[in-house]
Each structure stands twice: as structure tokens, then as C-alpha cells.
C-alpha positions in Angstrom: 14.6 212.9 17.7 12.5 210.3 18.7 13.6 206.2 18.6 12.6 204.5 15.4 11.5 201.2 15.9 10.6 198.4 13.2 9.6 195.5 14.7 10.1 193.3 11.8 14.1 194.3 12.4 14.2 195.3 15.7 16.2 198.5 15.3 16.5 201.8 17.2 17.4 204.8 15.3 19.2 206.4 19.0 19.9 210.0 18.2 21.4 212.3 15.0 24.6 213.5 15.2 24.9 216.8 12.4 28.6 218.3 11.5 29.7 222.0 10.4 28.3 222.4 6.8 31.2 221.3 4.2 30.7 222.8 0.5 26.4 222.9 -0.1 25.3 220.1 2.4 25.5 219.0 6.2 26.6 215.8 6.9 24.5 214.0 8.7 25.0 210.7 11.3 21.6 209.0 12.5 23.1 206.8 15.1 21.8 203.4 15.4 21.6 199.7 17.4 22.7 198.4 14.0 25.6 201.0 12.8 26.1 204.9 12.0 23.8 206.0 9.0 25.8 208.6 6.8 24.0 211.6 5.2 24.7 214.6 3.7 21.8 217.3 4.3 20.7 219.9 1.5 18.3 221.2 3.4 15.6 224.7 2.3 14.4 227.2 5.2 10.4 225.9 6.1 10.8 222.9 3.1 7.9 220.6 3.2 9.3 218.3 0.4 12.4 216.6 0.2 14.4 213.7 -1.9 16.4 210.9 -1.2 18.9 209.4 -3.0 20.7 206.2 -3.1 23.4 204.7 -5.0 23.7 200.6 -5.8 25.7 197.9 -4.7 29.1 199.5 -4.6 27.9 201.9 -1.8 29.4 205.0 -0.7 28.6 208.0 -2.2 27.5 206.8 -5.5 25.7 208.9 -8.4 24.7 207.6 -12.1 24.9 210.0 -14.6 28.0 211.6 -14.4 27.1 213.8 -11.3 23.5 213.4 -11.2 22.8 213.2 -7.4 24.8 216.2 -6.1 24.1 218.2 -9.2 20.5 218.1 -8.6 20.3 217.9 -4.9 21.3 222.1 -5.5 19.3 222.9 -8.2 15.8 221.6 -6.0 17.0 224.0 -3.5 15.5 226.8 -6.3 11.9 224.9 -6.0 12.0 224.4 -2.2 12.9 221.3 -2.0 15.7 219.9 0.2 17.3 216.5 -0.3 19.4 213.6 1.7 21.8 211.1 0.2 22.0 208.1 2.0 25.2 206.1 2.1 24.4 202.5 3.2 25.7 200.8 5.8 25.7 197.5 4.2 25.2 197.8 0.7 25.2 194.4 -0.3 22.4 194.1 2.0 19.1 194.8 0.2 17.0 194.7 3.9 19.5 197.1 5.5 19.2 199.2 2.7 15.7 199.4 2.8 16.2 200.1 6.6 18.2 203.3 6.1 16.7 204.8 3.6 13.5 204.8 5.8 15.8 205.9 9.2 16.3 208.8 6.5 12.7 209.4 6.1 11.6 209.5 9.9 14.8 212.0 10.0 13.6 214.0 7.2 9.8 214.2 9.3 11.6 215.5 12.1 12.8 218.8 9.9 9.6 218.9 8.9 9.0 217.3 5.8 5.9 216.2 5.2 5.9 215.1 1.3 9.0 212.9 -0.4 10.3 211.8 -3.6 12.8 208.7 -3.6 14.8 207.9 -6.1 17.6 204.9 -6.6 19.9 203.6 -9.2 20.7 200.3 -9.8 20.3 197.7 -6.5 18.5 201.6 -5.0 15.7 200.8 -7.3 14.4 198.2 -5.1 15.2 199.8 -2.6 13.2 202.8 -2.8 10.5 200.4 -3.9 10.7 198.8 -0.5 11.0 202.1 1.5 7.9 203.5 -0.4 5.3 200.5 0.5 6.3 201.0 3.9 6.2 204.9 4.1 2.6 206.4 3.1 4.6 209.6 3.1 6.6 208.5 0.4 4.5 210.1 -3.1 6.7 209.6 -6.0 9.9 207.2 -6.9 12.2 207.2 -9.5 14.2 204.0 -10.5 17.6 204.4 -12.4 18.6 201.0 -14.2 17.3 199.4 -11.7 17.5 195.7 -10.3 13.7 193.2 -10.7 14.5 191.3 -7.4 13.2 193.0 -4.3 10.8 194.6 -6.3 7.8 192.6 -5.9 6.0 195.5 -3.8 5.8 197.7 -6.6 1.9 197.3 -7.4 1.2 198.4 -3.5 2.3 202.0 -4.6 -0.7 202.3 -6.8 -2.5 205.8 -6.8 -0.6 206.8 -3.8 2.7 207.3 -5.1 3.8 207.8 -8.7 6.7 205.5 -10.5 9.3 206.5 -13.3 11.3 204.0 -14.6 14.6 205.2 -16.7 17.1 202.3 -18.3 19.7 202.0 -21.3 19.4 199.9 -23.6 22.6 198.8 -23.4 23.7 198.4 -19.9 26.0 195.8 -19.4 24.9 194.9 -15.4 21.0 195.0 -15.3 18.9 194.1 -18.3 16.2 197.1 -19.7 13.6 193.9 -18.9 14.4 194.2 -15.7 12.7 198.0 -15.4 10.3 196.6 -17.7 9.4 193.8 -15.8 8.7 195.9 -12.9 6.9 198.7 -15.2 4.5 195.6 -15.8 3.7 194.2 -12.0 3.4 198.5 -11.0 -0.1 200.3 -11.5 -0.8 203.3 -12.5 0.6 206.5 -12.0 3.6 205.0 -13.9 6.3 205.8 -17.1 9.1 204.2 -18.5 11.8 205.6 -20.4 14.3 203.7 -22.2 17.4 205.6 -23.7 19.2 203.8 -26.5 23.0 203.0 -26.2 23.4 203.9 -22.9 25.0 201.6 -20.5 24.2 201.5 -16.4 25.2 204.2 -15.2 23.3 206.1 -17.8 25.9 208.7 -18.5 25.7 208.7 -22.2 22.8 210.5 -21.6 23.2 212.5 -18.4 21.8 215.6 -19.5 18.9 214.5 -20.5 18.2 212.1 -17.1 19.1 215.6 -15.2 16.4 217.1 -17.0 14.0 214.0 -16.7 14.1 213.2 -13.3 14.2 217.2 -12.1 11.0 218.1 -14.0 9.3 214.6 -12.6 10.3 215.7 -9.0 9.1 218.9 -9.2 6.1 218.1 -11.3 4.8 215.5 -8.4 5.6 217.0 -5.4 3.8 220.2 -6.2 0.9 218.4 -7.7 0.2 217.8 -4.4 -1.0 221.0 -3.8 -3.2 221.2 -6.5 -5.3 217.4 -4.9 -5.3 219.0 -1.9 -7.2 222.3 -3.2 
């Protein structure tokens, strides 16, 4: 793998470090001047498309909707796509965030992946929102209950990359303005769905977020095929 390097960070991305497989994914360590970047791997045999998903400010391993991440980071597999959860070094940092989800991206070129679909929950809203304006590569996002601050790059994702933007109506951490405020600054391609009663971490409604955000992966990723014909 060859050195990353942002110059508005200065960071180097040094070399990837990838264990046994445990249960359906590979963890992953991109080893960096700034700290070990943790990831588990689904990956596809000859994938050109890929996800990758982050949590909010608690860190870790994180996943809204009782299960959502891991659950659907298998079932892509079936549509040749792999995925990557990220696990932040420093959560409560939105800038080092941003940072590993893109060291995640160049990692996810390396395998070969030419087409990705980001998607974040909570303070990971604006975090993918960041990644995305920085990574042309980057061609659909999905926000879940996401944060407005950090977000002011949405409108530079205009025609390039598509935005869906799911909140409850009742979470008790993030207002619903705040997805709509950002559904307002964004341009087209763009949807917002608002589910009512659910709280943040949407899993009132889990079943139908699983089936939301897997058709809109799906759905944008291979549409790509059909601009390119």
C-alpha cells in the first residue's frame, strides 16, 4: 500500500496490518503517524463497490438500528458489494474522523474498489459528508440521525454523489431539523425520510431502515453502470 498523505493534516497512512478472518469479516489495522485505524473487512472476490460505515460519538463498533451495520455488511455480499466499518480513533474528534474514514477509502482503492457508498449515523453523518467532498470516488451517502455541524460541505456533492437523509421524529440527541437543515443547504440527487416516533438510534424502525438504506445502496451503485453505457 502506498503512503497517504493530506497535507492539510499532515498524516501518513504507513502500511496495513490484516488478521485471520474472525466470524464473516477480516479485521483490518491501517497503521498510521497519528494512531492504528481499526476495521473489519467484508470483502467480495473482484468487488468494484464497496460501503463504509461509521458509528457516532461513542466510538467503537457502533450500529443504529438494532444491528444495522453488520447485518447488512453480509447481505451486500449477495450484490457484490463488500463493505469496511471503521472504528475511530478519536471519536470525539470530528477532523480525525473525517481522516479515517478517508485512510479507509484509499485502502478500499488498493483492493480495488473503484465506486463507494458511505454511510454514518449520528456525529458519522458529517462525517461522511466531509469524506465525500474530498473523495470524487465517493457516489452515494447515507446519513442516519445525523448531526448539522460539520456539515456545511453538503451542497459540493451535487450531481456527483447522491444524499439520503433518514431521522426520527422523536430522537432525544439530534433534532429531525437537523437532517432537514442539511436536506435544505444539499442539491439534488437528494431524499429525506423522516420515521415518526423513533428515537436516535432509529431502532423502532429497524426493519424498515435495513430495507431503506440496502435498496438505496444497491440502487446507486449499480446505476452507475447504466451512466456509463
Amino acid at each position: 500500500m502506498q503512503p497517504i498523505y493530506d497535507e492539510s493534516f499532515e498524516r501518513i497512512v504507513e502500511g496495513v496490518e490484516v488478521e485471520p478472518q474472525k466470524e464473516d469479516y477480516y479485521p483490518v489495522k491501517l497503521i498510521t503517524s497519528r494512531g492504528s485505524i481499526h476495521c473489519r473487512y467484508y470483502p467480495v472476490i473482484n468487488a468494484e463497490k464497496a460501503v463504509i460505515w461509521v458509528g457516532g460519538v461513542g466510538g467503537g463498533w457502533d450500529t443504529p438500528a438494532r444491528g444495522l451495520y453488520p447485518l447488512l455488511c453480509e447481505k451486500l455480499r449477495s450484490n457484490a458489494i463488500a463493505s469496511l466499518r471503521v472504528r475511530y480513533r478519536n471519536p470525539t474528534q470530528l477532523e480525525e474522523a473525517v481522516l479515517d474514514v478517508i485512510a479507509g477509502i484509499t485502502y478500499l482503492q488498493d483492493e480495488g474498489i473503484k465506486d463507494l457508498a458511505l454511510v454514518g449515523h449520528s456525529l458519522g453523518g458529517a462525517v461522511v459528508i466531509q469524506a465525500a467532498a474530498q473523495s470524487p470516488n465517493v457516489c452515494t451517502i447515507v446519513t442516519l440521525a445525523t448531526q448539522a455541524y460539520g456539515t456545511d460541505s453538503a451542497p459540493e456533492l451535487a450531481t456527483r454523489c447522491s444524499l439520503l437523509l433518514l431521522h426520527g421524529t422523536n430522537d432525544e440527541v439530534l433534532s429531525p431539523d437537523c437532517s432537514q437543515n442539511v436536506y435544505q443547504r444539499a442539491l439534488q440527487p437528494k431524499q429525506i425520510i423522516f420515521y415518526p416516533n423513533a428515537s436516535h438510534g432509529l431502532d423502532e424502525v429497524a426493519d424498515e431502515v435495513y430495507q431503506v438504506v440496502q435498496d438505496w445502496i444497491v440502487k446507486q451503485l449499480n446505476s452507475l453502470n447504466t451512466r456509463l453505457l
